[in-house]
N, C-alpha and C positions, 0 to 999 in steps of 0.2 A: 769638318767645317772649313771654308776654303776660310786662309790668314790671307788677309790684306794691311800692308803697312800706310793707311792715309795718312800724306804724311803732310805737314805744314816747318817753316822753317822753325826748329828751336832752337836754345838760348845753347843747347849741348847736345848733340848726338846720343842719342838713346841704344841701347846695347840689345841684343837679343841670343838667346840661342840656341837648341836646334834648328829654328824654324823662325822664318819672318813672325815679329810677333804685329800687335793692332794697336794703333795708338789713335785716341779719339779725332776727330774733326775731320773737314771734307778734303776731299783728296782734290789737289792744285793740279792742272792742267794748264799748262803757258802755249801759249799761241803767239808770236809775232809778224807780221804779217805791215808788208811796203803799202804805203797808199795806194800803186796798181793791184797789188795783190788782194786789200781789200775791196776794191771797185769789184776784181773780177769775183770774190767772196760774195758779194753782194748779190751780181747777177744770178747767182746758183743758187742761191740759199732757200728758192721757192722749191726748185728741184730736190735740192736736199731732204727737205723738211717731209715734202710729198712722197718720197721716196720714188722716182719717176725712174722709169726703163732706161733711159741715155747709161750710159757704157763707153770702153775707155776708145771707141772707134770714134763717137761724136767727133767731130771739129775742135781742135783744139790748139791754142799758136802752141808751138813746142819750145822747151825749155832748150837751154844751151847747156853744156858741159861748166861747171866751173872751172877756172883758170886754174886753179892749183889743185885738180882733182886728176890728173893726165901728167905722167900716167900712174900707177896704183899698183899696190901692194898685192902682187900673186904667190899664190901659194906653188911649192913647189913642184908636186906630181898636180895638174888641173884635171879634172872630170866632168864628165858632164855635166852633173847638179852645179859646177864652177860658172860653166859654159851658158847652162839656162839660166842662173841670176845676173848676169850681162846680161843678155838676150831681151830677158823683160825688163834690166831698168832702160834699153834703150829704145823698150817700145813705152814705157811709160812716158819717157821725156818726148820721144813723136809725139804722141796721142796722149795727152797729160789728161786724167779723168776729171771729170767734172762731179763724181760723186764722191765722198770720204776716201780717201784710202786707207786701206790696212794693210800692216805688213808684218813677215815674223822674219827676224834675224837669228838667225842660230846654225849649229852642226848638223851631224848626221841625225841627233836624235829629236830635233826641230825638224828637221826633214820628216820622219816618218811620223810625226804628232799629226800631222790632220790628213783629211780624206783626197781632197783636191779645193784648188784655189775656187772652182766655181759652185761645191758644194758650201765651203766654209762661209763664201759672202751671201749665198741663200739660208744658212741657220743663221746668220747676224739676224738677217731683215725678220728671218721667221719668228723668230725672239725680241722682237720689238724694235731692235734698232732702226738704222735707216736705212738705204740701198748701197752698196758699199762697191766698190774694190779688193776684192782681197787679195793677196799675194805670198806667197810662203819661198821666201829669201831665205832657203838655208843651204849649208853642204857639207860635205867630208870636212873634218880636221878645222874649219872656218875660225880664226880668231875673233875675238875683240879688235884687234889692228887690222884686218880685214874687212871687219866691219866700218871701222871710222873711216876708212874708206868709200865703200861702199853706199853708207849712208850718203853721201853727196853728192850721189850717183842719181838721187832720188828729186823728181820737180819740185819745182816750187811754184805752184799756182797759188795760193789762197784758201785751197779747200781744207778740210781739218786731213788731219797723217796720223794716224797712231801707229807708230813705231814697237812693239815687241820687241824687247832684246832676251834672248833665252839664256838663263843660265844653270849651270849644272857642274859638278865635277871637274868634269872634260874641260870646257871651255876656261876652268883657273887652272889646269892643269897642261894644257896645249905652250909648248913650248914653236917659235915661229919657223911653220912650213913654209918658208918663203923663199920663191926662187929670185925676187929680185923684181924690180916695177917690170910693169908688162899694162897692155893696154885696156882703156875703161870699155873697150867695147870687143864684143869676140872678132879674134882674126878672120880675114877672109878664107883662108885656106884652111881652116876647124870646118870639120862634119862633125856633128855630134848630135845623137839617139837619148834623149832623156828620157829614162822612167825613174817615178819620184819615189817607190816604195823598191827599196833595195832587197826587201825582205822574203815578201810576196814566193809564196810557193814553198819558203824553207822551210823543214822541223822544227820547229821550237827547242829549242834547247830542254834537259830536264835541268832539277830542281837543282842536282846534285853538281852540273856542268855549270849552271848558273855560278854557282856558292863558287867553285873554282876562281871564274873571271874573276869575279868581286875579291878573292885571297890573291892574285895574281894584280889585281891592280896594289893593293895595300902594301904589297911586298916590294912594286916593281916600280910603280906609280906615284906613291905617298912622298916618296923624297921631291921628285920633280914636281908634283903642285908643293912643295913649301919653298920650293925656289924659285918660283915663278908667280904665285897668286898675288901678293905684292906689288908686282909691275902689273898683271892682269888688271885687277879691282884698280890700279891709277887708270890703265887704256879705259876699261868700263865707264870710269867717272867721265873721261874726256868725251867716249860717245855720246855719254848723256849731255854736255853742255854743247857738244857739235847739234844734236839734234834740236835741242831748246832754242839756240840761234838761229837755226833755218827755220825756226817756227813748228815742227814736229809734235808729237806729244808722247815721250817714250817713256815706256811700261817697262818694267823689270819683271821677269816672269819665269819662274820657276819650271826647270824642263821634265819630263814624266821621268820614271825611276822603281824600278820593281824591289819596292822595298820587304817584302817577303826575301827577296834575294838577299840583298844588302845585310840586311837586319841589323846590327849595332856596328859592322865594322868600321861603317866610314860618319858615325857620328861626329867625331871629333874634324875632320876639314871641312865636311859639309856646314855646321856652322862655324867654321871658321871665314870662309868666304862668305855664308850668311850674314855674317856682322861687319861685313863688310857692304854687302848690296844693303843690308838695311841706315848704313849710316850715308850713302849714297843717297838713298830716296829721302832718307829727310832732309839732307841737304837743300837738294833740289827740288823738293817739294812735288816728288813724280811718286805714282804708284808700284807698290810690290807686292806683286801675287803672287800666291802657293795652292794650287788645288791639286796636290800631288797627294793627298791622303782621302780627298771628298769628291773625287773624279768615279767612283766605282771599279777602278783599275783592282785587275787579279793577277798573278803571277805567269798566268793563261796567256794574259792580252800583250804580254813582253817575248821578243825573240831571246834576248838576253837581258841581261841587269838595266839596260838603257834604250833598246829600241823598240817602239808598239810595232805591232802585227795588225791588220783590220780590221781584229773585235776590239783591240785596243785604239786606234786611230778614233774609230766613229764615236767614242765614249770621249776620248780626248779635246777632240774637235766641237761637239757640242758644249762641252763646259767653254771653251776658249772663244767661242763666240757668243756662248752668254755673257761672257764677261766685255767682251770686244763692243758690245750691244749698248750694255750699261757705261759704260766709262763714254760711247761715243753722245748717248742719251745725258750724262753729267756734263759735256763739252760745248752741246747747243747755246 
């Protein structure tokens, strides 16, 4: 059953552990928004509501760069998937949508969680929600301080933003790939080839290759997420209050994980940064999702311990815009 932390602000932070646990009442959605920003909320809100065809080509004044957003935190080897999230936030800020946006922030294994940005925004709608934007902002290695970047990178018109922030392992255990600021927009002189599925076409690992990685991180791994998660879960919080300022609506959300693989090794830091993202959300009175157990995910739909393959994506991606649907369907 998928855990959701709805959280509301309490008098004390609530502890959990394996896994996000549920605590009663309706999950808070903050929205701030300038009197232009509402005016232009106004005007759309027929389209919205209608869920009308307009798309992010429509007309639209474009956002500007923030002043302190230039230039930004790059990671030190960049790659494509680096290359394509410039790319579209700075077709987003051209052509600012006029329908919700969605977005997912995350690693490599947010990268391989859904099918493509134009399937995902047609299962929102199919599932009830509205007409959306989707977009899947992830890459290699991607921090939390990559993100807090990046996030600002994103318009600000009016319309509602649900932010995705993915977390996992990896992302409290990422120590900074960073080559040093580098620019908010890709260079002139980059060519670069995106494909979003790294995976596509490889063996699947067995059972038994699996179980290695996952004793191979424990062994190699486990020291550097306790030296780092700490500083991670504070960059985390800061994302979360950068986004609630721009008016955003960010989700904490749980990244997929072949837990057949896994099985009890990494019990112990998994919720340890769990109790962490959950004393986060109540804070901030933002949602924390988990459908890493109520996804139908097999050991099958994994290349390894952490990345889906295409019968795992399609499985992924339908829950994550069910959920994208309903959270957007609570924000009207």
């Amino acid at each position: 059953m998928t855990r959701r932390l709805q959280a509301r602000r309490p008098h004390r932070p609530s502890r959990v552990g394996a896994a996000p646990g549920r605590v009663p009442g309706r999950t808070v959605l903050y929205r701030c928004l300038t009197p232009v920003a509402v005016l232009f909320a106004a005007s759309c809100v027929a389209a919205w509501a209608g869920g009308c065809a307009c798309d992010t080509q429509t007309p639209a004044v474009a956002t500007e760069l923030d002043a302190d957003v230039a230039p930004i935190i790059w990671p030190g080897n960049p790659r494509p998937d680096w290359y394509h999230i410039l790319a579209v936030l700075e077709e987003l800020r051209e052509r600012p949508p006029l329908r919700p946006l969605v977005v997912l922030f995350a690693g490599s294994s947010g990268r391989e969680s859904t099918a493509s940005d134009e399937t995902w925004a047609a299962e929102i709608r199919e599932l009830g929600g509205p007409a959306v934007v989707a977009r899947n902002l992830s890459s290699r290695n991607k921090t939390f301080a990559h993100d807090l970047d990046l996030v600002r990178l994103l318009p600000r018109t009016g319309v509602p933003t649900l932010v995705f922030i993915g977390v996992n392992l990896g992302r409290f255990t990422q120590w900074a790939y960073e080559a040093g600021p580098g620019p908010a927009t890709v260079p002139e002189h980059v060519v670069f080839t995106y494909t979003q599925h790294a995976y596509a076409g490889r063996a699947i690992l067995s059972s038994a290759e699996k179980r290695l990685r996952v004793e191979k991180w424990v062994d190699e791994r486990l020291s550097v997420f306790d030296t780092h998660v700490e500083r991670n879960t504070a960059t985390l919080a800061e994302l979360v209050r950068v986004c609630l300022a721009r008016g955003y609506e960010p989700v904490l959300l749980e990244l997929p994980r072949d837990t057949e693989a896994t099985g009890d090794l990494m019990d112990d830091p998994i919720a340890r940064y769990q109790r962490g993202c959950a004393e986060i959300a109540e804070e901030y009175g933002i949602p924390y999702m988990d459908f890493v157990d109520d996804a139908g995910l097999v050991s099958t739909d994994f290349y390894d311990p952490w990345h889906l393959v295409e019968s795992g994506y399609v499985k992924w991606q339908r829950r994550l815009a069910r959920t994208a649907a309903g959270l957007l369907i609570e924000s009207r």
